[in-house]
Steps between C-alpha positions, in 0.01 A plus 500: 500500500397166511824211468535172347442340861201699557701712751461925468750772500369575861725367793275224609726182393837661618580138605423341151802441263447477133626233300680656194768409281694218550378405869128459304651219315485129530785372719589244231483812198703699792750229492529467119556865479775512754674165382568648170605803643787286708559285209576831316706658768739172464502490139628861475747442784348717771360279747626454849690151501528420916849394624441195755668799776173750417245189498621393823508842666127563315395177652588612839381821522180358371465233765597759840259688351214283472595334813502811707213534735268748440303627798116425563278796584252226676797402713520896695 
């Protein structure tokens, strides 16, 4: 069977990924769709509101982690 992107049900393009669905969509239609989705969330009371204690531990788990040295395969 012959896809969309011209690829076949054979196992030729095992390393292609498909575009469907919302990761098909224009960033800036992505980000529409998931602003009113947030803006919803808040409006109905459900949405996470950080205390400055989680935004600070957040903050540094997110910087060790990007900081930490990941090791080259070139380097061996």
């Amino acid at each position: 069977m012959l896809h969309f992107d011209g690829t076949t049900n054979n196992n030729t393009n095992l390393n292609m990924k498909s575009r469907r669905g919302f990761a098909s969509m224009d960033p800036v239609k992505q980000r529409e769709i998931a602003s009113k989705g947030g803006r919803a969330a808040h409006e109905k009371g459900t949405a996470h509101e950080w205390t400055g204690e989680e935004a600070k531990e957040a903050g540094r788990k997110g910087g060790a982690a990007s900081h930490r040295r990941v090791p080259n395969v070139l380097e061996q």
